[in-house]
N, C-alpha and C positions, 0 to 999 in steps of 0.2 A: 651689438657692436663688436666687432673683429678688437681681440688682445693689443694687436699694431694700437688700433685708436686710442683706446684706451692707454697704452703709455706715453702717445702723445699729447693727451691732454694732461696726466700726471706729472711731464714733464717741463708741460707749461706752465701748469700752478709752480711747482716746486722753483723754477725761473723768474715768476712774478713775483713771488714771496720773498724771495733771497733778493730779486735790485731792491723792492721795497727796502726790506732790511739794508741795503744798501747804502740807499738815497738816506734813510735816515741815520744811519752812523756817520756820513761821512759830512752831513752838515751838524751835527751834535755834539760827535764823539770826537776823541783822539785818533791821531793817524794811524795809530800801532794796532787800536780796535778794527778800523778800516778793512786793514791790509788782510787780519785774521781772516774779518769776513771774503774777503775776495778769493781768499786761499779756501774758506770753504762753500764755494761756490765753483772755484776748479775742481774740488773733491768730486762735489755732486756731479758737475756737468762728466764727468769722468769714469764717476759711478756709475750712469746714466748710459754713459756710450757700451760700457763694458756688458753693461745688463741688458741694454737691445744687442751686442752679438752675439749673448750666450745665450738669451732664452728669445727675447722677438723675433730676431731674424730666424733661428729654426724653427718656431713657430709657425711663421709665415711660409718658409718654404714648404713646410711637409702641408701645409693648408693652401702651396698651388700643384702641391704633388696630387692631393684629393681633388682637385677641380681635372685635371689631367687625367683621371681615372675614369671621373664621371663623364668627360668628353670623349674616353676611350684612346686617347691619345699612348699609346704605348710606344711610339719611338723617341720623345723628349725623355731627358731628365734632370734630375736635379742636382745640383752644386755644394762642395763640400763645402763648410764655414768653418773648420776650423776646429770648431768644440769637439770633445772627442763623442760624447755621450750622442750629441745633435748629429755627427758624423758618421755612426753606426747605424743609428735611423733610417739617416741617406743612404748610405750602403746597402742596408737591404731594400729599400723600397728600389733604388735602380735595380738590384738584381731580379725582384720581383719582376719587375716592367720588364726587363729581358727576357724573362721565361713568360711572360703575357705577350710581347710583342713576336717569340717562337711558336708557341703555340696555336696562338692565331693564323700566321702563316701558315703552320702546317694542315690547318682543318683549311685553309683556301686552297691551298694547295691540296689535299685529298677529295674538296668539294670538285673543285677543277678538275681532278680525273674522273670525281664520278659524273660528274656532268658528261666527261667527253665519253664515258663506258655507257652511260645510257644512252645518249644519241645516238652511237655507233652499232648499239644493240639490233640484233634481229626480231628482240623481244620486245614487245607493244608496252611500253610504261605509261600510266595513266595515274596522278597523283589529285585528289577533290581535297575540298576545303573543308569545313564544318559545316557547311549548307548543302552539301552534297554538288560544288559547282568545281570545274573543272581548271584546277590552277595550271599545270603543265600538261603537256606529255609528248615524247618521241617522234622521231620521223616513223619511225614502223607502225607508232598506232595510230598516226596520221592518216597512214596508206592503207591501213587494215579498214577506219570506219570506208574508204571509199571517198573521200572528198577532194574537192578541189583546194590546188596549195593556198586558196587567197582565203579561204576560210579560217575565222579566228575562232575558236575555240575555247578563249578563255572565258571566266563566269559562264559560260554554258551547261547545265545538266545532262545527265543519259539525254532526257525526256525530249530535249530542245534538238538532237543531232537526229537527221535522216539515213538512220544507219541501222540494220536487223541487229551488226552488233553489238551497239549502245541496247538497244532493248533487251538482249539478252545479258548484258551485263550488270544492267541494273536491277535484276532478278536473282544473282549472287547473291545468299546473305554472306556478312562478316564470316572471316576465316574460316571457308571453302571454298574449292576446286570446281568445276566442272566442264567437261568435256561439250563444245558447241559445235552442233555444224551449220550452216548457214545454207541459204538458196544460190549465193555462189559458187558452191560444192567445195567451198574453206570449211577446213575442222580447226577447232580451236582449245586449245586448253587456257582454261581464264580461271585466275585465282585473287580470290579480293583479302586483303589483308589491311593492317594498318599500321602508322608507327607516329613517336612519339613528338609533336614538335612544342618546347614552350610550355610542357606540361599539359598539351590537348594531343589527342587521340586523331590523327587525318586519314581518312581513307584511300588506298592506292590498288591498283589492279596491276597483276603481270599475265598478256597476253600474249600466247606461245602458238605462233602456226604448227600445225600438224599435217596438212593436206597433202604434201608429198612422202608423209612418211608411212601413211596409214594409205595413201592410192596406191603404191609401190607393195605393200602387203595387200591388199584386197586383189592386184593386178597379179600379182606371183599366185594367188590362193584361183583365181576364177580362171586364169590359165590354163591352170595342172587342173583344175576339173571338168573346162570344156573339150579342151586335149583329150581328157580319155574315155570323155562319154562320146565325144565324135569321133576316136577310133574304133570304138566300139559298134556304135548304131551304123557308120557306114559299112563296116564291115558285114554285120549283121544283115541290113536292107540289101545289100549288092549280092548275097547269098541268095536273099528269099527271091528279091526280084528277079533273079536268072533264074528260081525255081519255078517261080511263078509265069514268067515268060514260055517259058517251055511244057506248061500245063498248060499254058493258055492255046500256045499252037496245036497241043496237043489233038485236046479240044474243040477248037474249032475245025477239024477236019471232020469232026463225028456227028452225028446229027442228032438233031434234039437237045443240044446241048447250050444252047445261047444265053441260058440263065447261068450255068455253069461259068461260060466266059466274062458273064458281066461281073460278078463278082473277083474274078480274077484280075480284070480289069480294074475295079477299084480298089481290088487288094495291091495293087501293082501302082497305083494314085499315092495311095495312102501314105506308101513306102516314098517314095518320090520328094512327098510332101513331108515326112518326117525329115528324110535326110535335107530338105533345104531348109528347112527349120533348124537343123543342128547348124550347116552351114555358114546360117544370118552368125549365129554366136561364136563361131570360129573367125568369121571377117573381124569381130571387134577385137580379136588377139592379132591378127594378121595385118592392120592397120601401117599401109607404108613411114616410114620418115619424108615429111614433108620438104618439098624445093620450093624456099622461100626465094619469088621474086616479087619486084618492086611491082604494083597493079591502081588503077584505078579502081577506088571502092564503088563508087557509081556505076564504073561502066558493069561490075561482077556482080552489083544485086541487081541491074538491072534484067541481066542476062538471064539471073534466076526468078526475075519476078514473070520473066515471057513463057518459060517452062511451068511455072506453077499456076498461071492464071485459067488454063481449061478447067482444071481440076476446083479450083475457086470457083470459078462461073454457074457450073453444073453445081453449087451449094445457095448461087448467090448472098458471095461473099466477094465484096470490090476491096482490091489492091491499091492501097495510095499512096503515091512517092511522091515525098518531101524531103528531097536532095538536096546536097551543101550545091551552093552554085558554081564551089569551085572545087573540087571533088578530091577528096582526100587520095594521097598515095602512100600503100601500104605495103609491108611485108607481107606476103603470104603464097600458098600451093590454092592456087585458083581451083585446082578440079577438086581437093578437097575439102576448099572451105563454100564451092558451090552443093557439096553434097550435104554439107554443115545449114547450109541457108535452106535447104530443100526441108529437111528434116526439123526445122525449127517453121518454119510456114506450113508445112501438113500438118504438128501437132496444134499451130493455131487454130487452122481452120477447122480438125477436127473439136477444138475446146468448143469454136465458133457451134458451130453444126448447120446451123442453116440463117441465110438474113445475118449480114453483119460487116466488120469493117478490120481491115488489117494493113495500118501504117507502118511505113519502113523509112525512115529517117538516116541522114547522115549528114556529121559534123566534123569541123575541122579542131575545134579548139574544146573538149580536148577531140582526139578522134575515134570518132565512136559510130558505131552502127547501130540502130536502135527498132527492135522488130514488137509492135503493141497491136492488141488483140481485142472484140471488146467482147470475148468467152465469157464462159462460166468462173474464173478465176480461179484460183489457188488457195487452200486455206493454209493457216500458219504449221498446224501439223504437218502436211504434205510438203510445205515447202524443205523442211529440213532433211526428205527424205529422195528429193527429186533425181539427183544425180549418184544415188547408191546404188550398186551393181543389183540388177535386173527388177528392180523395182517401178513397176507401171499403175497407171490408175488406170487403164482399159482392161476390161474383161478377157480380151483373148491376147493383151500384151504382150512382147517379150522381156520388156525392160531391156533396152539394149540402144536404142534411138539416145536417147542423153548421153550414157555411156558412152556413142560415139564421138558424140559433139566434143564432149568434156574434154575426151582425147585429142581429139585432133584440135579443138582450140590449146589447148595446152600446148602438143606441140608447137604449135605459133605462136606462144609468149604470150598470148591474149586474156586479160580479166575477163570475166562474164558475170552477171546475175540474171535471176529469173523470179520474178515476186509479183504479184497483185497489192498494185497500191489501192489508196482511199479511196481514189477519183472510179475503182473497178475496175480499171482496165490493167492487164497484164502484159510487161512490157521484159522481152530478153533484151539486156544489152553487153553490147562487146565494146572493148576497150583496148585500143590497139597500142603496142608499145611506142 
């Protein structure tokens, strides 16, 4: 029972006791006895008031200052009574609750900015629970797994998202870095860390694109070295082959000599063939700035599905289009994102090789182009290595075919990925802005 009740039930006895005493003097006694007692029954009642404003009442209020505290209520407070001792009490606890009630403000106020500093971030923030489930995270790492905006994400694991890089991330131990590159030819640096909440430990990821900073070095480095091996070998071959040309006339004026020429002759191939061999790798630096106009994507695969389909035939390999019925209109350089679709349909059909099936899909919502194979597939090593400067898994490859792509979709603002899912089938898709 709360002090308060307590003196009011003390206060009652003490009231009941004194009319008793009362009643019985005043039918017993002398009137002078009476009067004493009534005079000390004003004492009490007097005593009584004076001792609930010095000690009840401050009582009471520092015990709704406590309830105020536990409700977290820090803009109320509490009223002076008067007592000096009970007064200083009050005094600090309001000052208290002022510096609680600043405080607070100021962590909402700091959470507030950090809220609007991480949304705003370029950097992918990814925040998990104690079950490894995914309480928040950024528009950037939103954009980064690749999903569509109606996708909730929260209580979800790595495990649960259709994304290479939830699976690479969830192969991060605790407090390390590592550098990722992905089959949409994104590199990534992703670092798993943790911080403190409530006395538990939550796990958090900071995911940092790199893709443009490391193509722009790999682009400046494969430049300056196919620049000077191609000044070099054509200079080189355009020597011999005038040498060689002129041995060959030589030559053939003279007789018995047609073994003589034929080797010239292939010597004179050879040269031919190196330099357009250099050549191929000089086009992927020479790659024009694309003239982005408005196009139907329907009518430009379809255009390139008519160019590629002798070359399918002679593999029996059938082309199937499964076009939007209302056909998306995009930004892009027609002739060089038909060279783009050529070059993504030959390496399918080469994966194909012979007997098989190569669907080309297009959607409006989001708009996307979608080129699926039912090859050999992709294994998870290769895929992280697909679109790295001249890296091929054909024997007399150049590595240079993705490399082109890469570029020229890029110029066009365009996402891409290239992966072999579960179902087997390997599927490029493009994602238009």
């Amino acid at each position: 029972m709360k002090v308060k009740g307590l003196f009011w039930i003390l206060t009652g006895l003490l009231l009941t006791i004194l009319g008793v005493i009362t009643y019985y003097v005043f039918y017993n006694l002398s009137s002078a006895l009476f009067f004493l007692v009534e005079g000390l029954i004003l004492i009490t009642i007097l005593y009584l008031f004076l001792f609930y404003r010095r000690i009840i009442k401050p009582l009471d209020i520092i015990g709704n200052g406590m309830e105020l505290l536990k409700e977290q209520d820090f803009s109320s407070r509490l009223s002076r009574v008067g007592q000096k001792e009970a007064d200083r009490i009050v005094d600090i606890f309001n000052k208290m609750m002022e510096q609680l009630k600043n405080e607070r403000l100021h962590l909402r106020e700091q959470n507030h900015f950090l809220d609007l500093l991480i949304n705003a971030s370029p950097m992918g923030v990814i925040m998990l629970n104690l079950d490894g489930e995914i309480i928040s995270l950024n528009l950037s790492a939103r954009m980064m797994f690749g999903q569509p905006s109606s996708v909730d994400f929260a209580g979800k694991s790595f495990a649960e998202i259709d994304s290479p890089l939830a699976v690479e991330l969830a192969r991060i131990p605790l407090y390390e870095s590592q550098t990722v590159r992905l089959n949409d030819a994104n590199i990534y640096k992703c670092t798993h860390s943790s911080f403190v909440d409530r006395g538990f430990h939550h796990s958090f990821y900071l995911v940092e694109i790199l893709t443009q900073e490391v193509f722009k070095a790999e682009k400046k480095a494969y430049e300056k070295v196919i620049r000077m091996i191609a000044h070099e070998v054509n200079n080189t071959t355009a020597g011999i082959t005038s040498t060689l040309d002129t041995l060959e006339s030589t030559f053939s004026e003279m007789e018995n000599t047609e073994d003589i020429c034929d080797v010239l002759r292939v010597s004179i191939e050879r040269c031919y063939s190196m330099s357009h061999f250099i050549t191929n790798f000089a086009d992927v630096v020479r790659i024009p700035e694309p003239q982005l106009r408005n196009h139907e994507l329907n009518t430009v695969v379809t255009s390139c599905k008519r160019f590629m389909e002798t070359i399918c035939q002679n593999r029996n390999i059938r082309i199937i289009m499964e076009l939007d019925e209302i056909s998306p209109v995009v930004k892009l350089d027609s002739s060089l994102f038909e060279q783009v679709l050529v070059n993504i349909i030959k390496n399918a059909a080469e994966s194909i090789g012979h007997d098989g099936q190569i669907y080309i899909r297009t959607s409006r919502n989001p708009v996307c182009l979608e080129i699926t194979d039912t090859g050999k597939g992709i294994d998870k090593e290769t895929e992280k290595k697909l679109f790295s400067p001249f890296f091929s898994t054909k024997p007399n490859g150049q590595g240079i075919g993705l490399i082109f792509i890469r570029e020229v979709l890029q110029k066009q603002n365009c996402s891409f990925s290239l992966r072999t899912y579960t179902d087997g089938l390997t599927r490029f898709r493009i994602l238009f802005e």
